[in-house]
C-alpha positions as CSV (number, residue, x, y, z in Angstrom):
1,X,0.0,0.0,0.0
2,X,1.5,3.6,-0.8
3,X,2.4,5.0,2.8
4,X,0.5,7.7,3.4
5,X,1.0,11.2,5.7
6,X,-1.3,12.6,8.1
7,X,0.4,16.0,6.9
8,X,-1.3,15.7,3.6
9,X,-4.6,15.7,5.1
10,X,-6.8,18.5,6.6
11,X,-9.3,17.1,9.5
12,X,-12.2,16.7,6.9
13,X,-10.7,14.9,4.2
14,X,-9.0,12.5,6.7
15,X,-12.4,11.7,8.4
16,X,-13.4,10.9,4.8
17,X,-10.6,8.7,4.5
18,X,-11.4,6.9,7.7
19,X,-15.0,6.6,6.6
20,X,-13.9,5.1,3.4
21,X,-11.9,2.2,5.1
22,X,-15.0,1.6,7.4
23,X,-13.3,3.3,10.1
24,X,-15.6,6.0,13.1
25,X,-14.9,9.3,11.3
26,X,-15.3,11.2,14.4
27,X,-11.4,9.7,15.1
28,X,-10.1,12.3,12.5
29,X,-9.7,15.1,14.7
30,X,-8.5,13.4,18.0
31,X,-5.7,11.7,15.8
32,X,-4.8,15.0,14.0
33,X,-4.4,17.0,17.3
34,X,-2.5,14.4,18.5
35,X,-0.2,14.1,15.5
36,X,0.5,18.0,15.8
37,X,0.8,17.9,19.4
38,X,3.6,15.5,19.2
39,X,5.2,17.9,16.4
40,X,4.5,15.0,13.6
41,X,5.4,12.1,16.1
42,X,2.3,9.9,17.1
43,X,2.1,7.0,19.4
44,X,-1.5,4.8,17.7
45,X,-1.4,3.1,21.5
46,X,-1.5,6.0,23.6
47,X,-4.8,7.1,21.5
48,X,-7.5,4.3,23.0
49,X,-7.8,3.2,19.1
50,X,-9.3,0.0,18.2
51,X,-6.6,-2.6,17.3
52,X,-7.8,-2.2,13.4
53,X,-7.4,1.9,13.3
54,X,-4.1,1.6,15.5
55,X,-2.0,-0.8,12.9
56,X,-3.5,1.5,10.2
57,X,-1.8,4.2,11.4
58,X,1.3,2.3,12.5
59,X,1.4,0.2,8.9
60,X,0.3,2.9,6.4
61,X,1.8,6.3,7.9
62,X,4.4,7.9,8.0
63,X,6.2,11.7,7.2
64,X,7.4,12.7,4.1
65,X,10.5,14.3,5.5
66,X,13.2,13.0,6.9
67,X,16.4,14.8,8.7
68,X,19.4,14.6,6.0
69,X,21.9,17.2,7.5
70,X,21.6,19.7,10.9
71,X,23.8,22.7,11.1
72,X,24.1,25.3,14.4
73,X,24.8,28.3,14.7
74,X,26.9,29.8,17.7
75,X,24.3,32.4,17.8
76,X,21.0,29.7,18.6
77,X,20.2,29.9,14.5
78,X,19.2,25.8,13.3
79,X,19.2,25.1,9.4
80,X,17.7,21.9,9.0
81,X,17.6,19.9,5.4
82,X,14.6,17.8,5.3
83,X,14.9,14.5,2.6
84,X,11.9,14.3,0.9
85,X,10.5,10.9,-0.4
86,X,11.7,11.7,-3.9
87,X,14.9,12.1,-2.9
88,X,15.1,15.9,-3.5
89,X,15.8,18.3,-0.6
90,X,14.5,21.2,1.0
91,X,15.7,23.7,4.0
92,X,14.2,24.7,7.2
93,X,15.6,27.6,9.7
94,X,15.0,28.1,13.4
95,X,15.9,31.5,14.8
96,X,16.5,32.2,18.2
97,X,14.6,36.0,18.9
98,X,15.5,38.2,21.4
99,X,12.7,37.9,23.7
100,X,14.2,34.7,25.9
101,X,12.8,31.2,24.9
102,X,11.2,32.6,21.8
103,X,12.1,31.7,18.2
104,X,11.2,32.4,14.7
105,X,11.1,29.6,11.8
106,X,11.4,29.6,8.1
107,X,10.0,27.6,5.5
108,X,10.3,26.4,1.8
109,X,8.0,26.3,-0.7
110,X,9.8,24.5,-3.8
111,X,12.7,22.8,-4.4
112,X,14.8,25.3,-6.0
113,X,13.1,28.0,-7.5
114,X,12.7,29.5,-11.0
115,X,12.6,33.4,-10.1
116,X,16.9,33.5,-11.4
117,X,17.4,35.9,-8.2
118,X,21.4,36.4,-9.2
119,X,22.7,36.9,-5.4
120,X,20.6,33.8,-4.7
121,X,22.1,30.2,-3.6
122,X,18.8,29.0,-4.1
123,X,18.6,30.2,-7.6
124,X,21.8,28.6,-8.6
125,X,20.3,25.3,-9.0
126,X,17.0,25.8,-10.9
127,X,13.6,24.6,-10.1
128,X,12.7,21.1,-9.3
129,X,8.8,20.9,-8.2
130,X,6.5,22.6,-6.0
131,X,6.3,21.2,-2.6
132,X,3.3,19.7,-1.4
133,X,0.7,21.6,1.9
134,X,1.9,19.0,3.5
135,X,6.2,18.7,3.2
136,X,5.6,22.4,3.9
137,X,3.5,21.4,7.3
138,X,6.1,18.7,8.3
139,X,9.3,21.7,7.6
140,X,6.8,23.6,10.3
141,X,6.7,20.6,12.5
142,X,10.5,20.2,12.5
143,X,11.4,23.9,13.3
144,X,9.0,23.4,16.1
145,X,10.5,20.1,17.5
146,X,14.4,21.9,16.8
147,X,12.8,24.6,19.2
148,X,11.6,23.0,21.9
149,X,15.3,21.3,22.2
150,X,16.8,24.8,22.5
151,X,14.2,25.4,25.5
152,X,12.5,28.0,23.2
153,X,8.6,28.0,22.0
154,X,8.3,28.6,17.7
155,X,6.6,31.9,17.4
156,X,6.2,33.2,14.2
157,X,7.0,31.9,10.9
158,X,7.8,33.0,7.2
159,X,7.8,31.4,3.7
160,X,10.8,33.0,2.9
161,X,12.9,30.5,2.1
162,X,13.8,28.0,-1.0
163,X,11.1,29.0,-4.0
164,X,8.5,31.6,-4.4
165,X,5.6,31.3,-2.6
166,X,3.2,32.8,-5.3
167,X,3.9,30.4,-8.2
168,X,3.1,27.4,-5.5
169,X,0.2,29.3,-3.6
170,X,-2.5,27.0,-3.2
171,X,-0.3,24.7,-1.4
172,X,0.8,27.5,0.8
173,X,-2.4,28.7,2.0
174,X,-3.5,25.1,2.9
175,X,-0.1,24.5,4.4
176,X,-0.7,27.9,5.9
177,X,-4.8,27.0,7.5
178,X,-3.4,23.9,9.0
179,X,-0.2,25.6,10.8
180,X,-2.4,28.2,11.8
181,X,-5.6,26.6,13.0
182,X,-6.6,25.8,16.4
183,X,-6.7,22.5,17.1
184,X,-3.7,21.5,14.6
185,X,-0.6,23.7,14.0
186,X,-2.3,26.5,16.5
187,X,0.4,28.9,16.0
188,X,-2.3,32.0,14.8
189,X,-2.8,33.4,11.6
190,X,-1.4,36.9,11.9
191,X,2.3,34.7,13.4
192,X,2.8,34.2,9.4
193,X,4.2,36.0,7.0
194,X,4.4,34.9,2.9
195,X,7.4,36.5,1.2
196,X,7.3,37.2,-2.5
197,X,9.7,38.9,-5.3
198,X,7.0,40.9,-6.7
199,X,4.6,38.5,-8.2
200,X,1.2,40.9,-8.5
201,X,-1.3,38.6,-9.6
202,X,-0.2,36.1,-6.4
203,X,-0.7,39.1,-4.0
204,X,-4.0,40.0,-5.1
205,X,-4.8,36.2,-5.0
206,X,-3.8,35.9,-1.5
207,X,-5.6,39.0,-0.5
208,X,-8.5,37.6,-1.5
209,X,-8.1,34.2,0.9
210,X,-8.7,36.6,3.2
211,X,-6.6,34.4,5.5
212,X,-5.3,37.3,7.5
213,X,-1.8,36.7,7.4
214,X,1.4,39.1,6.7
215,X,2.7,39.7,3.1
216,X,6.8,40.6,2.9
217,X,7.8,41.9,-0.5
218,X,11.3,41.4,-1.5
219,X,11.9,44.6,-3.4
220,X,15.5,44.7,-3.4
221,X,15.9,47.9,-5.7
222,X,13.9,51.4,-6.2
223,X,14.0,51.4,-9.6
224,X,13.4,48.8,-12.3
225,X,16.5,49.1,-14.1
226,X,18.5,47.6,-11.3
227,X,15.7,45.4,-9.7
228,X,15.6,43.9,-13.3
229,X,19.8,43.0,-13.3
230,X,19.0,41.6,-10.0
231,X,15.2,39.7,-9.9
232,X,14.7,38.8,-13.9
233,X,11.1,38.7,-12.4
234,X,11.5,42.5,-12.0
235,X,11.3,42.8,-16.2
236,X,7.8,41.0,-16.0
237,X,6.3,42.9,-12.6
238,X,7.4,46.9,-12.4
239,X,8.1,48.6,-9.2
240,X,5.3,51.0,-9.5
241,X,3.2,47.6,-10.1
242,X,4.3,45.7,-7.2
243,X,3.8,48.9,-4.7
244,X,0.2,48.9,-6.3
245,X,-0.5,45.5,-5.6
246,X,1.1,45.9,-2.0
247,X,-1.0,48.6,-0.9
248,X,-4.6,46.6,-2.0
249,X,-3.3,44.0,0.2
250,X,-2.5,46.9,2.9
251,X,-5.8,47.8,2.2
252,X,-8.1,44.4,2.0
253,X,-6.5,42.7,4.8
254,X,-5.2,45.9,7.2
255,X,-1.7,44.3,7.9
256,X,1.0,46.1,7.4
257,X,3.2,45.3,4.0
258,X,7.2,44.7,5.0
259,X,9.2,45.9,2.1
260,X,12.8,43.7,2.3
261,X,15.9,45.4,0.5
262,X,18.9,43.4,0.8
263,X,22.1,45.9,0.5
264,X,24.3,45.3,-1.8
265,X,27.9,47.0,-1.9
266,X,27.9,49.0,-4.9
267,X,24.7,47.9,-6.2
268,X,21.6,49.2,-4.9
269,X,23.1,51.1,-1.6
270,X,23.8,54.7,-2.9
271,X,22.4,57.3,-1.4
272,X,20.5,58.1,-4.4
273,X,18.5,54.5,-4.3
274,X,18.0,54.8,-0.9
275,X,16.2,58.4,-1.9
276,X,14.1,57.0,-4.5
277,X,13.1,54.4,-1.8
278,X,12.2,56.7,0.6
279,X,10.1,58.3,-2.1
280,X,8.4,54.9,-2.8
281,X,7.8,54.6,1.0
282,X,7.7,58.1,2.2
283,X,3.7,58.0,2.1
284,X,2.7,54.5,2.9
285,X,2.4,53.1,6.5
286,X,5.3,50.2,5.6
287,X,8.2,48.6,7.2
288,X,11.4,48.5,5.3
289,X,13.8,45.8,6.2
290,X,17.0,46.2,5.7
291,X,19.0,42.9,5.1
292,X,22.4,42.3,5.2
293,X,24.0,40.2,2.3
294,X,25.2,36.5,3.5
295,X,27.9,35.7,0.5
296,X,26.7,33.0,-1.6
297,X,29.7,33.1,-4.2
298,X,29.1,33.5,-7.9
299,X,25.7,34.3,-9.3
300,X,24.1,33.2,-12.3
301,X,25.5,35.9,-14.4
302,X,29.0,34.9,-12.9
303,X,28.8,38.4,-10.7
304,X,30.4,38.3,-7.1
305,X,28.0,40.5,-4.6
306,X,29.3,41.7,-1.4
307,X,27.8,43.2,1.5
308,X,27.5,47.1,1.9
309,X,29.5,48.4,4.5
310,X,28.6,49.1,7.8
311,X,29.1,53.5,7.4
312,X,26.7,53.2,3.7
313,X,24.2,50.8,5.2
314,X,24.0,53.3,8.8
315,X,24.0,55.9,5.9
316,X,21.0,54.8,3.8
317,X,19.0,53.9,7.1
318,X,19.3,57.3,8.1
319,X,17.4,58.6,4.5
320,X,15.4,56.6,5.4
321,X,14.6,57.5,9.2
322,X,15.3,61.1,7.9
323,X,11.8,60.9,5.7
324,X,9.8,59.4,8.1
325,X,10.1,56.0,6.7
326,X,9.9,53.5,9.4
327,X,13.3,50.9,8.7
328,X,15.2,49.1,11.2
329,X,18.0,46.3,10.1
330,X,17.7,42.5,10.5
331,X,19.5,40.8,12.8
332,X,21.9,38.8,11.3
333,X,22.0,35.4,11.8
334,X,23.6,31.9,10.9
335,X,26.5,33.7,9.5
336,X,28.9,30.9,11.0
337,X,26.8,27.9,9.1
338,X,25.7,28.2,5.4
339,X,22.5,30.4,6.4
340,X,21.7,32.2,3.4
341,X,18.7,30.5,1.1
342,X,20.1,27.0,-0.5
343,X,23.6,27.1,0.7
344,X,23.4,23.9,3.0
345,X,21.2,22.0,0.1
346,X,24.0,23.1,-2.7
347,X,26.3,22.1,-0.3
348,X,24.5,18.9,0.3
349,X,24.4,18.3,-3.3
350,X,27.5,18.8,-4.4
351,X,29.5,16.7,-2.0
C-alpha cells in the first residue's frame, strides 16, 4: 500500500478517509491533534484506538521528511535539510529572537526556485517541483521540535525560504490554515508571514483568501533598471506595479506590508537609491527591512556581490529615518553555518 502522511490531510478529508476504510470518522480530529501535538510524532497506543485503526496508522503512515543534514549556529540559529521521499531536498531555519525562549522559523516552498534571483544560492540550481501543503507542514513541524530542544517556543514563521511562494500558492495557503488553525498547527494566523519577489497577480490572489496573514515583499531595488539585473522577475512585474498590488493587500486585509531590500555594496546602496526608496515609502504606512547580504559566491551571471558596509548601510537607514520612513535592520544570523537561502542544500548536493 502507498504509505500515506497525516500532513497531507486536513481534518475533513481524513475523516473521509477513515470513513472510506470503514473506520468512526469522528477519530479524524483526535488523531490529527494528537499528531501536531507530538510535532509529527504519534504513538497509535496511547490514542484508545481499536486494534484495526491503530495498525493503520502504524502500517500505512508515515512523514514525508526525513532529517538529511543539521547545522548550528553559535548564535541559537538551526538550518535543518529535510529529505523528501523523492529524494530531492529542501531547507528549514529556526531562529533564536531576542525575547528569551522565543524563536522564529522559516519555511520552503519549492525545491529550488525558478525566479533567477542572481545573489541567490537557491537560484543557482533551478527549479525542481513545488512542494506539497503537506512537506511544507512537516518543515513547520521540525522547526518546532528543533525549538523545543533549544528550550524555546516557535513563534512566528515565514515562507521566505527555497522557491516563491506565489507560483506554488495554493499549497501555501492550505499548508498555511493547518499551521495556523486551532486545534492543529495552533500557532495563529497573523504569526505568518508569505514573502514574495513581486509576483502581483499572487498578491491580489492571497488578498483575496482573506486568510489574515502578513505579506513581505522582497523589493531589493527602487528602480526597475536595477531590480531587473537583479530579480529577472523584475522585467515581467514593475516597481510601480508591485507597490500597487502591496498597498490593496495593505488595504483588503489591514496588515502592514514589510518591504525587504537586501544591500548590496555598490549595487543598490547609494544614497540616491536609498532616496528614491524613501520616495516609494515616504507615504505608505510600511516597514522596510534592511537585510544584510550573506555571500553565496558566484551568481548566475558569474557576478560576485558583497555586503555594503557598515558607514553606507548606517548611511542609507538614516534617509530613510530622515523621511519618516519607518526601517530598522535585520538581525543577522547563521553567518557561522551556510545560512543564506540554498547554501546547506548546494552544499549537500555537491558533496
Amino acid at each position: 500500500m502507498h504509505v500515506l502522511s497525516l500532513s497531507e490531510f486536513s481534518p475533513d478529508s481524513f475523516a473521509r478517509h477513515l470513513a472510506a476504510r470503514g473506520f468512526k470518522p469522528s477519530h479524524a480530529a483526535r488523531i490529527m491533534r494528537a499528531y501536531y501535538a507530538g510535532n509529527g510524532e504519534i504513538n497509535p497506543d496511547g490514542l484508545k484506538l481499536s486494534a484495526p485503526l491503530a495498525s493503520h496508522l502504524r502500517d500505512d503512515f508515515a512523514n514525508s521528511t526525513q532529517a538529511a543534514a543539521r547545522q548550528v549556529s553559535e548564535d541559537g540559529t538551526a538550518k535543518i535539510l529535510l529529505r523528501l521521499r523523492d529524494g530531492r531536498a529542501v531547507e528549514a531555519v529556526m531562529m533564536s529572537n531576542h525575547a528569551p525562549g522565543s524563536a522564529a522559523g522559516c519555511v520552503s516552498s519549492q525545491v529550488g526556485c525558478a525566479m533567477g534571483c542572481d545573489f541567490c544560492a537557491t537560484a543557482q540550481a533551478g527549479f525542481e517541483r513545488n512542494l506539497t501543503a503537506g512537506e511544507m507542514v512537516e518543515q513547520f513541524l521540525a522547526i518546532r521540535r528543533e525549538a523545543a530542544l533549544a528550550g524555546r517556543k516557535l513563534q512566528t514563521l515565514v515562507f521566505m525560504g527555497m522557491g516563491e511562494p506565489m507560483l506554488n500558492l495554493d499549497a501555501v495557503l492550505e499548508a498555511v490554515r493547518r499551521i495556523a488553525s486551532n486545534g492543529l498547527g495552533n500557532l495563529g494566523w497573523r504569526q505568518i508571514t508569505v514573502s514574495t519577489v513581486g509576483i502581483v497577480p499572487g498578491i491580489d490572489a492571497m488578498a483575496d483568501a482573506g486568510l489574515n496573514i502578513h505579506l513581505a515583499v522582497s523589493l531589493h531595488a527602487p528602480d526597475d533598471a536595477t531590480r531587473a539585473k537583479l530579480l529577472p522577475a523584475g522585467k515581467r512585474f514593475r516597481v510601480g506595479d508591485i507597490m500597487a498590488a502591496a498597498d490593496r493587500y495593505q488595504a483588503k486585509t489591514g496588515r502592514i506590508v514589510t518591504i525587504q531590500y537586501c544591500l548590496l555594496k555598490g549595487v543598490n546602496d547609494s544614497l540616491a537609491q536609498a532616496s528614491q526608496l524613501a520616495g516609494l515609502l515616504a507615504n505608505r504606512r510600511m516597514h522596510a527591512n534592511l537585510l544584510r547580504y550573506n555571500p553565496t559566491g558566484a551568481g548566475l551571471r558569474g557576478a560576485r556581490y558583497a555586503a555594503a558596509d557598515d558607514a553606507t548601510a548606517n548611511a542609507f537607514l538614516g534617509v530613510l529615518r530622515a523621511n519618516k520612513v519607518i526601517a530598522h535592520f535585520r538581525r543577522p544570523r547563521g553567518r557561522d553555518i551556510d545560512a543564506a537561502c540554498g547554501q546547506l542544500r548546494r552544499r549537500e548536493i555537491i558533496k
